[in-house]
Backbone and ligand atoms as CSV (ligand in chain L), in Angstrom:
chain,resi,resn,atom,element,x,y,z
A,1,UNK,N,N,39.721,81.570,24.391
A,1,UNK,CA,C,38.546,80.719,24.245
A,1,UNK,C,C,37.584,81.349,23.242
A,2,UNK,N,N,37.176,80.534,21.923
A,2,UNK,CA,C,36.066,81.022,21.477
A,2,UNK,C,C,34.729,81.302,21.764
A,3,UNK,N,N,33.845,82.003,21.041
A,3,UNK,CA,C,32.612,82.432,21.729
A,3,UNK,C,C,31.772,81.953,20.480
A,4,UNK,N,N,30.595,80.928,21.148
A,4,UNK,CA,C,30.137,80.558,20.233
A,4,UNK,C,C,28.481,81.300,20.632
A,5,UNK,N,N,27.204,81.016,19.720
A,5,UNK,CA,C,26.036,81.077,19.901
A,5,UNK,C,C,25.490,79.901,20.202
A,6,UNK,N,N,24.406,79.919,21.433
A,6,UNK,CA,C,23.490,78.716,21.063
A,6,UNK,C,C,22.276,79.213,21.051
A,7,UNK,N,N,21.250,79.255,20.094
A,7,UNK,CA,C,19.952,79.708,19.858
A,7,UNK,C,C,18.860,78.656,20.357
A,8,UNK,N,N,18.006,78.802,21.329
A,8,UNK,CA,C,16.789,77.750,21.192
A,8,UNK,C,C,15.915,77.978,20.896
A,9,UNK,N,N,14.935,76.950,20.775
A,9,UNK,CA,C,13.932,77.021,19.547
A,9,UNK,C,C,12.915,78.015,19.760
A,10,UNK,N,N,12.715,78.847,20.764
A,10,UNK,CA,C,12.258,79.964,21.471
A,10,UNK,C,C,12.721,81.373,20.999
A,11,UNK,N,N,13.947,81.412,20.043
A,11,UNK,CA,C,14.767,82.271,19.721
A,11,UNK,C,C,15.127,83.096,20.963
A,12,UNK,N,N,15.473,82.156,22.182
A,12,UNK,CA,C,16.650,83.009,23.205
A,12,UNK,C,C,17.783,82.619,22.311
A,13,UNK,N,N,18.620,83.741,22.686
A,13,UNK,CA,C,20.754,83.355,22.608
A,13,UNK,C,C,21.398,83.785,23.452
A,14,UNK,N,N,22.100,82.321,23.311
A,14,UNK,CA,C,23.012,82.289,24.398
A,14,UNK,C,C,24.193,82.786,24.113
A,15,UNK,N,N,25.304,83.854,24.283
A,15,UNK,CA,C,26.819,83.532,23.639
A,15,UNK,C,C,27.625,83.771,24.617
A,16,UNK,N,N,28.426,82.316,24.905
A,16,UNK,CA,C,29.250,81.528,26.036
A,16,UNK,C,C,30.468,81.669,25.081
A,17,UNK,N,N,31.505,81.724,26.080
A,17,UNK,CA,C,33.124,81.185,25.752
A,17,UNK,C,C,33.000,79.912,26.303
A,18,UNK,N,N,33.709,79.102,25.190
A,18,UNK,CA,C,33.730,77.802,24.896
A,18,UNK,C,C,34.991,77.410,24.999
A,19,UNK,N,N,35.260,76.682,25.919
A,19,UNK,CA,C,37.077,76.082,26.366
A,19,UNK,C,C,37.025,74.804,24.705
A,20,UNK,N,N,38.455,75.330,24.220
A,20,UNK,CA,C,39.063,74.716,23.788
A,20,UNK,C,C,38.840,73.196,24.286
A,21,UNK,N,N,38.615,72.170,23.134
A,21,UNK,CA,C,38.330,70.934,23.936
A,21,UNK,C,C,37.251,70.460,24.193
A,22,UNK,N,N,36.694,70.932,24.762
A,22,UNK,CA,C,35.285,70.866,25.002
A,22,UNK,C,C,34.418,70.161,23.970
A,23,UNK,N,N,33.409,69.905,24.245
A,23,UNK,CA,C,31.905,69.560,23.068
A,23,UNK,C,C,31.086,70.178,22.939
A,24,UNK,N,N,30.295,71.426,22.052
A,24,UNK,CA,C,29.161,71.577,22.232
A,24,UNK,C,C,28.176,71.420,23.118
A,25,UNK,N,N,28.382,70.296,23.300
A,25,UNK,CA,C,27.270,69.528,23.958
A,25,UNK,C,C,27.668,70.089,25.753
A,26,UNK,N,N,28.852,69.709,25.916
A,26,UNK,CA,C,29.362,69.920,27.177
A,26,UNK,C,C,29.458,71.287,27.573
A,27,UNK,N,N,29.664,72.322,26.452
A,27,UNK,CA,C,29.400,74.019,26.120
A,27,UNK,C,C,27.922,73.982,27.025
A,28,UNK,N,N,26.749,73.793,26.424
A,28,UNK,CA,C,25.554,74.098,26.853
A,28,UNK,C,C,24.852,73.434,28.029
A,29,UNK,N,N,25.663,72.434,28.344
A,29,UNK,CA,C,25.493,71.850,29.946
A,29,UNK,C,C,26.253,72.656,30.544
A,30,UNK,N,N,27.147,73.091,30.926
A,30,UNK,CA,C,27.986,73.870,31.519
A,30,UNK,C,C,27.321,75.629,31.980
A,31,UNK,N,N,26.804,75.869,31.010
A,31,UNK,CA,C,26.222,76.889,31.356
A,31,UNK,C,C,24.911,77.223,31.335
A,32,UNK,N,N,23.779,75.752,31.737
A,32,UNK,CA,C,22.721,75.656,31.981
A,32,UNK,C,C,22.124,76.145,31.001
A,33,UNK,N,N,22.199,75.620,29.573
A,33,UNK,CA,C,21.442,76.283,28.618
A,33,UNK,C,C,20.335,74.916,27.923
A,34,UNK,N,N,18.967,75.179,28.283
A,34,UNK,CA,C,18.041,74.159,27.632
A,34,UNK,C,C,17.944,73.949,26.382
A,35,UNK,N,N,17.700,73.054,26.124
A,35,UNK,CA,C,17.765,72.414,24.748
A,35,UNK,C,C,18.845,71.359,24.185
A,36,UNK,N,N,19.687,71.062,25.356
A,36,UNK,CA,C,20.445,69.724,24.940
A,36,UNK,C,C,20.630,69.170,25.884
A,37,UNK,N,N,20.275,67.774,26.291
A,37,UNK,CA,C,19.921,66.802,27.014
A,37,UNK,C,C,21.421,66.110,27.364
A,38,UNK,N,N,21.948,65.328,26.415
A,38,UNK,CA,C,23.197,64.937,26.298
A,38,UNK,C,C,23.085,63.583,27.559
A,39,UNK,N,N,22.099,63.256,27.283
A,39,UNK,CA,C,21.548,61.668,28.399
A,39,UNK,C,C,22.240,60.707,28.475
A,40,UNK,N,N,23.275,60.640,27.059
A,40,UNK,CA,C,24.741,59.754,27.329
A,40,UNK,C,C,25.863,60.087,27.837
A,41,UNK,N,N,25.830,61.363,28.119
A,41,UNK,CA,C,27.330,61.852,28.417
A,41,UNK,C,C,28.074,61.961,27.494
A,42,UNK,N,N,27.984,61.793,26.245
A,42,UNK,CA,C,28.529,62.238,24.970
A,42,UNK,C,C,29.508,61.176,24.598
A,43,UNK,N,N,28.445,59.596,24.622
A,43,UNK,CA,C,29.310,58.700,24.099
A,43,UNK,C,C,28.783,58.507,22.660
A,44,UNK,N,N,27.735,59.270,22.514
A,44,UNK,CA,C,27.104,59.103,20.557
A,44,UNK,C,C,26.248,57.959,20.695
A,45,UNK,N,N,25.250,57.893,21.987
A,45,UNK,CA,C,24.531,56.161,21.673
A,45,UNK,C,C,23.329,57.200,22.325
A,46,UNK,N,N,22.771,57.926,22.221
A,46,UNK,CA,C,21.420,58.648,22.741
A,46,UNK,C,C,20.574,59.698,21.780
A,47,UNK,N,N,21.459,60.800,21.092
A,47,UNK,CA,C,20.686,61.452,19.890
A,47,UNK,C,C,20.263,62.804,20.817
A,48,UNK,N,N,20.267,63.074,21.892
A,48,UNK,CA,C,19.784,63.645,22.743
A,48,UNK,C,C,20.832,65.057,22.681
A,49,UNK,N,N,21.220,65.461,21.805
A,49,UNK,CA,C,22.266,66.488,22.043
A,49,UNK,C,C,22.270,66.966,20.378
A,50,UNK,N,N,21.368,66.844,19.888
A,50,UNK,CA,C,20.954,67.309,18.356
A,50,UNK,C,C,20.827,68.818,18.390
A,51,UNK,N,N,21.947,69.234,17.268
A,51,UNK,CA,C,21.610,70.796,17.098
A,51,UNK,C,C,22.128,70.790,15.368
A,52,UNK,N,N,22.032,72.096,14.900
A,52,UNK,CA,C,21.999,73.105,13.554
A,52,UNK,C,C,23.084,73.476,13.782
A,53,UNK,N,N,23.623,73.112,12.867
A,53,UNK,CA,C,25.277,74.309,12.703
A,53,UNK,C,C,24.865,75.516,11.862
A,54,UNK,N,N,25.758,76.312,11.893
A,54,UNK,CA,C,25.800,77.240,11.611
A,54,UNK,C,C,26.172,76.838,10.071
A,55,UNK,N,N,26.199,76.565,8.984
A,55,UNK,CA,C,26.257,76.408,7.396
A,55,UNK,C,C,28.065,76.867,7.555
A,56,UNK,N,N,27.709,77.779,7.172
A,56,UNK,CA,C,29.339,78.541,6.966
A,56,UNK,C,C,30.520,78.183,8.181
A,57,UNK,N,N,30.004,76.891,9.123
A,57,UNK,CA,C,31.291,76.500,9.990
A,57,UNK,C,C,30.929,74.805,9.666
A,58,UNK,N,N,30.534,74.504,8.654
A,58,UNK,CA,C,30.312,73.271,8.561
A,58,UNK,C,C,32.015,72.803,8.273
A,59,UNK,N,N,32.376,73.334,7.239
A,59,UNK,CA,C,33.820,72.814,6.531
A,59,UNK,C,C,34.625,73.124,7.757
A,60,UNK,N,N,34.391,73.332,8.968
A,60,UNK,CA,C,35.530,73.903,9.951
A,60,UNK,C,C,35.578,72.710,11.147
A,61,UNK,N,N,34.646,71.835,11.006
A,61,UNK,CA,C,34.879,70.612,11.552
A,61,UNK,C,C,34.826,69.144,11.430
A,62,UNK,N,N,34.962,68.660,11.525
A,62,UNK,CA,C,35.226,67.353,11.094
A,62,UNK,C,C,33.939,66.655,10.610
A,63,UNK,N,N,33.883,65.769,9.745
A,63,UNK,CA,C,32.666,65.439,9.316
A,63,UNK,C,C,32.220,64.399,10.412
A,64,UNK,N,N,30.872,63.975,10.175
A,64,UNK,CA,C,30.284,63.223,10.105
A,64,UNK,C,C,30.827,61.826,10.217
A,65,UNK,N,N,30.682,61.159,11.492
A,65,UNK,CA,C,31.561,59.623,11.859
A,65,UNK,C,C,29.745,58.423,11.768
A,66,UNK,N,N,30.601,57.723,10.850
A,66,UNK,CA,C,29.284,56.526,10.854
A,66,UNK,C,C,28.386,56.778,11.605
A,67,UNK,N,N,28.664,56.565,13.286
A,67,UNK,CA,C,27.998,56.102,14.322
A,67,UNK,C,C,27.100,57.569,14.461
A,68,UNK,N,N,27.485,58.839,14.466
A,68,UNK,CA,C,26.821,60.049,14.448
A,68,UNK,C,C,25.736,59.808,13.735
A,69,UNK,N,N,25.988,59.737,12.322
A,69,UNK,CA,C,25.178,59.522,10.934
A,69,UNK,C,C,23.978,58.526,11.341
A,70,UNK,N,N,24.307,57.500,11.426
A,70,UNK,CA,C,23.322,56.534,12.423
A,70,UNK,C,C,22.405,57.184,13.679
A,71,UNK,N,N,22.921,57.648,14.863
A,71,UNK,CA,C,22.553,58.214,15.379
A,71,UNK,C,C,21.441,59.500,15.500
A,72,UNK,N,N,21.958,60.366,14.636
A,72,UNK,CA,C,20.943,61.186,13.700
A,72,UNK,C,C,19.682,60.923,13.616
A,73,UNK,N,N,19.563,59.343,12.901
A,73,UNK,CA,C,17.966,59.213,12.267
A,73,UNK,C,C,17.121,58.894,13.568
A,74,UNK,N,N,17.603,58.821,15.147
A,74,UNK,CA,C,16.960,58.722,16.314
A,74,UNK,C,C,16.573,60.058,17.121
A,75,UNK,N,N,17.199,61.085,16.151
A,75,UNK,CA,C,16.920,62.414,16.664
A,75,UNK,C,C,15.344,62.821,16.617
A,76,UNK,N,N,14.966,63.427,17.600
A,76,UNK,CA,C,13.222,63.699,17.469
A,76,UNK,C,C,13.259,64.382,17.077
A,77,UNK,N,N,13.904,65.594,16.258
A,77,UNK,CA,C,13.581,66.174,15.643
A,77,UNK,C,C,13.910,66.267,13.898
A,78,UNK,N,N,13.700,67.055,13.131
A,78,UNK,CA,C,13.883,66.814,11.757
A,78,UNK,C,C,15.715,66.436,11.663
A,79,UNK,N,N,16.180,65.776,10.933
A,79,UNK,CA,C,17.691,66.189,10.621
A,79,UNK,C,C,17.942,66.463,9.198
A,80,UNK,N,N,18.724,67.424,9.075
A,80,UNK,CA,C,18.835,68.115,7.864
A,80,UNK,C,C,20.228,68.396,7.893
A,81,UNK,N,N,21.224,68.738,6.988
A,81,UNK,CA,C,22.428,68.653,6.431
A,81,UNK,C,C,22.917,69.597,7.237
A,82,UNK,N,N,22.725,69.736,7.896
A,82,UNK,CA,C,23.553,70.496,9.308
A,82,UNK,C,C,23.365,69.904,10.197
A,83,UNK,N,N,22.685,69.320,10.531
A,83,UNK,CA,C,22.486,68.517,11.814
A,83,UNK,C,C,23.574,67.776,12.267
A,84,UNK,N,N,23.973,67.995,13.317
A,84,UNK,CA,C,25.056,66.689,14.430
A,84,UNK,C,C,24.583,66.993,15.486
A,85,UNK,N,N,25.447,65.867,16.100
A,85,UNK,CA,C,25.208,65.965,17.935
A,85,UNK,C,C,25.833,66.834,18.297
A,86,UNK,N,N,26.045,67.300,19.048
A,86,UNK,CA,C,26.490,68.787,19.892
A,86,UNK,C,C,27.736,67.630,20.523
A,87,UNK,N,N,28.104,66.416,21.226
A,87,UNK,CA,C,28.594,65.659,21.517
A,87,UNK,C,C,29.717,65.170,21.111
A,88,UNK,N,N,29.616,65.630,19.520
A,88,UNK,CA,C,31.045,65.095,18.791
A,88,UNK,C,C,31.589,65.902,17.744
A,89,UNK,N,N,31.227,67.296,18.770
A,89,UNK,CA,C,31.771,68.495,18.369
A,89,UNK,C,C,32.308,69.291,19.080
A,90,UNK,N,N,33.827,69.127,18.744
A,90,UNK,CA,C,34.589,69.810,19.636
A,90,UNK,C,C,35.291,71.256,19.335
A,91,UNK,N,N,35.109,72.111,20.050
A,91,UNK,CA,C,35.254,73.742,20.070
A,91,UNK,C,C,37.031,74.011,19.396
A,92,UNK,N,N,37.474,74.405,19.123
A,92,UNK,CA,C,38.441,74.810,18.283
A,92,UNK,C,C,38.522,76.310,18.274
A,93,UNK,N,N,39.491,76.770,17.724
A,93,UNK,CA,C,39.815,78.689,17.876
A,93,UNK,C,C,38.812,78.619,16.763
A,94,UNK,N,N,39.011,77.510,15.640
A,94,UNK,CA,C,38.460,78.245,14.191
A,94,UNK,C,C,36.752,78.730,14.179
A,95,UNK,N,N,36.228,77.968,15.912
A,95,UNK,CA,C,34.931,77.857,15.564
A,95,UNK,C,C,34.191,79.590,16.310
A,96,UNK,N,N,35.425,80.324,16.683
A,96,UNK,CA,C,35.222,81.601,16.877
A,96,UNK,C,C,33.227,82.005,15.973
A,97,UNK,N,N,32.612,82.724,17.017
A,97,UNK,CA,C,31.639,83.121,15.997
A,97,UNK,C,C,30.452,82.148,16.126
A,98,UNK,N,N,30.721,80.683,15.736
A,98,UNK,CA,C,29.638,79.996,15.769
A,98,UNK,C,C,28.363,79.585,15.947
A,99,UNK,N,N,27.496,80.049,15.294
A,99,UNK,CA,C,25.932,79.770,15.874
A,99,UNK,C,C,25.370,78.347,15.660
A,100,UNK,N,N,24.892,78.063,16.709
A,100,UNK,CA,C,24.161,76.695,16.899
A,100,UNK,C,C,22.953,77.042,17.433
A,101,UNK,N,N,22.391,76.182,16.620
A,101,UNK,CA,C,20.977,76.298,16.403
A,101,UNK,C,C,20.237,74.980,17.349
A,102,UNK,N,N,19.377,75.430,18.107
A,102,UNK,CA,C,18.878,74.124,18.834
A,102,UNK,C,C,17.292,73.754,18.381
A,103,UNK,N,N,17.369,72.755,18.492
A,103,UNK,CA,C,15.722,71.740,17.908
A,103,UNK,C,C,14.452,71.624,18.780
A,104,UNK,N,N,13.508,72.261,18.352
A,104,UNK,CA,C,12.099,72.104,18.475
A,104,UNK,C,C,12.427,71.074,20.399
A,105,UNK,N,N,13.000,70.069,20.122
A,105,UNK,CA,C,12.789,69.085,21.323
A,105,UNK,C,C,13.491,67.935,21.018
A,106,UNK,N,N,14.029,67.189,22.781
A,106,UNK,CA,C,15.158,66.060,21.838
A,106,UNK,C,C,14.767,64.501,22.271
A,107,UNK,N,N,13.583,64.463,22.756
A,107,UNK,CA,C,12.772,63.737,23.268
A,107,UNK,C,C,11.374,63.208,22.474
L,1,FES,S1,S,25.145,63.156,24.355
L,1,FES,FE1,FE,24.305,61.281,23.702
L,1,FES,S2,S,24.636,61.296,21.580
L,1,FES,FE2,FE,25.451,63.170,22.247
């Protein structure tokens, strides 16, 4: 299982092993870490699970799906070219390392 970071906007870090499979999103519910809401359950219709990738693991996952992209501009916080949902990002060996960055607030 990889070990990713999740940073909140407080600069705590978190670094969890992340089951293969998994979502981000489902990463930081799992191990009670604040800063992602995930109020849909990670069907991509809430915005509530907005985080920062790490730059240098951007090319290591899949881009950007319409409905995300859409989704995005409902995020309360800024979105910027790292930005996705934590929701429709799923953990992989490659994402070994990973820091995710969490937002000001997702509300
Ligand atoms: S959990 Fe709702 S969009 Fe990700």
């Amino acid at each position: 299982m990889p070990k990713i970071t999740l940073i909140q906007h407080s600069g705590e870090s978190y670094t969890v092993e992340a089951a293969d499979g998994a979502t981000v999103m489902e990463v930081a519910i799992d191990n009670d870490i604040d800063g992602i809401i995930g109020e849909c359950g990670g069907c991509c219709s809430c915005a509530t699970c907005h985080c920062y990738i790490d730059p240098a693991f951007l090319d290591k996952i899949p881009p950007r799906g319409d409905l995300e992209t859409e989704m995005l501009e409902f995020a309360s916080s800024e979105a910027k070219v790292n930005s996705r949902l934590a929701c429709q990002v799923e953990i992989t060996d490659e994402l070994e390392g990973m820091v995710v960055i969490l937002p000001e607030t997702q509300l």
